[in-house]
C-alpha positions as a printed NumPy array, in Angstrom:
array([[  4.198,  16.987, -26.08 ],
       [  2.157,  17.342, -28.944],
       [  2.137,  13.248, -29.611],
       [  0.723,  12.62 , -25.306],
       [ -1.861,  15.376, -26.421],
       [ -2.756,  13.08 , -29.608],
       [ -3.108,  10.083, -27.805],
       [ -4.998,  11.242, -25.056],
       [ -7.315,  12.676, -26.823],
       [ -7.761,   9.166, -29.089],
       [ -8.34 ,   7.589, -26.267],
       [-10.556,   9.357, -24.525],
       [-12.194,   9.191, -28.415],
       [-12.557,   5.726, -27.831],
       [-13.505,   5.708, -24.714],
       [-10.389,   4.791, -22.752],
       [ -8.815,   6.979, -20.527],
       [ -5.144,   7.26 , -21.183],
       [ -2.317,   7.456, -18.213],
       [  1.187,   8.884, -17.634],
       [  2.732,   6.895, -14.746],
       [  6.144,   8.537, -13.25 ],
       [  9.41 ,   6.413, -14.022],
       [ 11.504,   9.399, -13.133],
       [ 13.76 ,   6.946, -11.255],
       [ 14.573,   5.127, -14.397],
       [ 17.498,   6.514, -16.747],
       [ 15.202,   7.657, -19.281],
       [ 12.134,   8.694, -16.786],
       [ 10.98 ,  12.181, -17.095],
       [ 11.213,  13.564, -13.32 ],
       [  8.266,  14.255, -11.258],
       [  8.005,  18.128, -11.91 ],
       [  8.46 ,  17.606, -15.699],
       [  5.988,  14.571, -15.73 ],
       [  3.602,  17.172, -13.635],
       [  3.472,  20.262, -16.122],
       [  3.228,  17.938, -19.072],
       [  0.286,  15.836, -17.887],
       [ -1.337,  19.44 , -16.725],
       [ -0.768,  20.777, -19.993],
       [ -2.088,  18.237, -22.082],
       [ -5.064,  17.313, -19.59 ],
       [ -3.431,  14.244, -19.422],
       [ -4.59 ,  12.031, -16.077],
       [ -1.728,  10.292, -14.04 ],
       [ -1.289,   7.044, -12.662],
       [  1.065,   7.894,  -9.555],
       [  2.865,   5.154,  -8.61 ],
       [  3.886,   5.991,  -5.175],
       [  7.094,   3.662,  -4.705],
       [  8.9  ,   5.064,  -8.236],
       [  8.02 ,   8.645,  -6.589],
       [  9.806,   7.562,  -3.373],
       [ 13.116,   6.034,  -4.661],
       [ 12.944,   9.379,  -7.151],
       [ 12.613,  12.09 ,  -4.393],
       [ 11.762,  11.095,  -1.186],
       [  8.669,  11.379,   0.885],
       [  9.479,  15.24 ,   0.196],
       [  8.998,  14.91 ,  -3.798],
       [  5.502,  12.899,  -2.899],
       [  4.434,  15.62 ,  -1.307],
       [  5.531,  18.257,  -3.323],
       [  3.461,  16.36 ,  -6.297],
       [  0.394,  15.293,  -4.762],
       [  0.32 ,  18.868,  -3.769],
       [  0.547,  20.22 ,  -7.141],
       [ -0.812,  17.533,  -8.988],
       [ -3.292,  15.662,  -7.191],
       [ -5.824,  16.692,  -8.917],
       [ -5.109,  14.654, -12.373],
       [ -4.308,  11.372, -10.453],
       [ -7.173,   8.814, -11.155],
       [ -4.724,   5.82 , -10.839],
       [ -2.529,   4.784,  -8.118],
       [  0.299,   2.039,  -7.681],
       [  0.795,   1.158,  -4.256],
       [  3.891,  -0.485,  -2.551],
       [  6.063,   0.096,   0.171],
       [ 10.001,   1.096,  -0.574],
       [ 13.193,   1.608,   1.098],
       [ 15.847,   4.276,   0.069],
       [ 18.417,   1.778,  -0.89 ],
       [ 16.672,   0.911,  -3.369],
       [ 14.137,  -1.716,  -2.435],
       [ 10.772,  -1.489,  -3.83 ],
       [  7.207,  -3.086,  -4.349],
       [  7.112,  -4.521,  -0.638],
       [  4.874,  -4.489,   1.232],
       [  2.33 ,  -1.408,   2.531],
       [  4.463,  -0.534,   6.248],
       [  7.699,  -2.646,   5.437],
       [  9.565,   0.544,   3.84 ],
       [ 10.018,   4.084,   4.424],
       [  6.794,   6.203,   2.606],
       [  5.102,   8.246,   4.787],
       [  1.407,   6.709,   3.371],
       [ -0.762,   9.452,   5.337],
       [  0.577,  11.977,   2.41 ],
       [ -1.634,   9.851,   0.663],
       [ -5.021,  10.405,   2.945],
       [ -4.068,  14.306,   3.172],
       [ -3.827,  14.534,  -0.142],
       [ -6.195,  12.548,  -1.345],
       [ -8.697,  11.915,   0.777],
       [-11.59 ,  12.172,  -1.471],
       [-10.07 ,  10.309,  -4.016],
       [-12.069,   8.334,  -6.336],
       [-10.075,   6.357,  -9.223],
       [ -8.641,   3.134,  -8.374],
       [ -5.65 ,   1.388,  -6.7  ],
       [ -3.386,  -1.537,  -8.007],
       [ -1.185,  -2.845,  -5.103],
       [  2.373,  -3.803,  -6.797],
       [  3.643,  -6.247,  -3.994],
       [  5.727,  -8.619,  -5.14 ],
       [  4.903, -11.382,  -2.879],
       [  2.783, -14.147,  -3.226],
       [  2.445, -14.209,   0.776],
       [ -1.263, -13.696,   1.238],
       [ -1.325, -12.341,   4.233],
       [  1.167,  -9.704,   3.219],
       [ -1.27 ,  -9.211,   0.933],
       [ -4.173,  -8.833,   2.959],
       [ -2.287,  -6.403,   5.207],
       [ -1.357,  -4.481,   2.609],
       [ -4.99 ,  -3.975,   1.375],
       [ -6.607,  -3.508,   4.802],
       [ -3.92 ,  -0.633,   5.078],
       [ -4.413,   0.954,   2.089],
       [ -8.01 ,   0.528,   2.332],
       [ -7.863,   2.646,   5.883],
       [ -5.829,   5.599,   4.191],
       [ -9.236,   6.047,   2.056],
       [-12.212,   5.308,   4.786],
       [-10.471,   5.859,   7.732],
       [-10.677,   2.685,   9.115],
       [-10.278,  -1.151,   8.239],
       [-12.711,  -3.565,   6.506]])
């Protein structure tokens, strides 16, 4: 703990702000609680990946943790993702419940990377008009 405390605080020294993204899915991934209470007690922001949270624990552990820890997300990685395993598809092709995303964050203010692996454009598209109406409440 004491090394994500160091290099937080170098980078916000130098002016760059520091992440912890949840990989709890992944052998060596520290689960979403742990990942939660170590990014809260370092001041440490997050950059919630909402696909790795799904395959992790459900639509019930996304909840849980943008309940808890909403607060230090100022990143987000978007995709869509299936409970068999499937991941980064696109926004509405999986099973996430997205609106957790709008009641939870609805004021939210950092920024969004779509991880869609597709190089379908309109996928694309779709997947940033719908991701785009979970913030505003409508499309652009």
């Amino acid at each position: 703990m004491s090394q994500l405390a160091e290099i937080v605080a170098a980078g916000r020294e130098a002016g760059v702000e520091v992440v912890v993204e949840n990989v709890g899915h992944q052998k060596r991934g520290l689960p979403l609680s742990v990942l939660g209470e170590l990014a809260a007690e370092v001041s440490a922001p997050v950059c919630f990946d909402v696909g790795h949270a799904y395959i992790e624990d459900g639509n019930e552990g996304i909840e849980r943790f943008l309940s808890e820890y909403g607060d230090l997300i100022s990143h987000l990685h978007v995709h869509d993702a299936r409970g068999r395993g499937d991941t980064h598809i696109p926004v509405g092709a999986g099973e996430i419940e997205f609106d957790l995303l709008s009641e939870h964050l609805g004021s939210f203010d950092g920024t969004v990377a779509l991880e869609i692996f597709t190089d379908d454009t309109e996928l694309l598209d779709d997947s940033a008009r719908r991701v785009r109406a979970m913030f505003d409440g409508g499309e652009r």
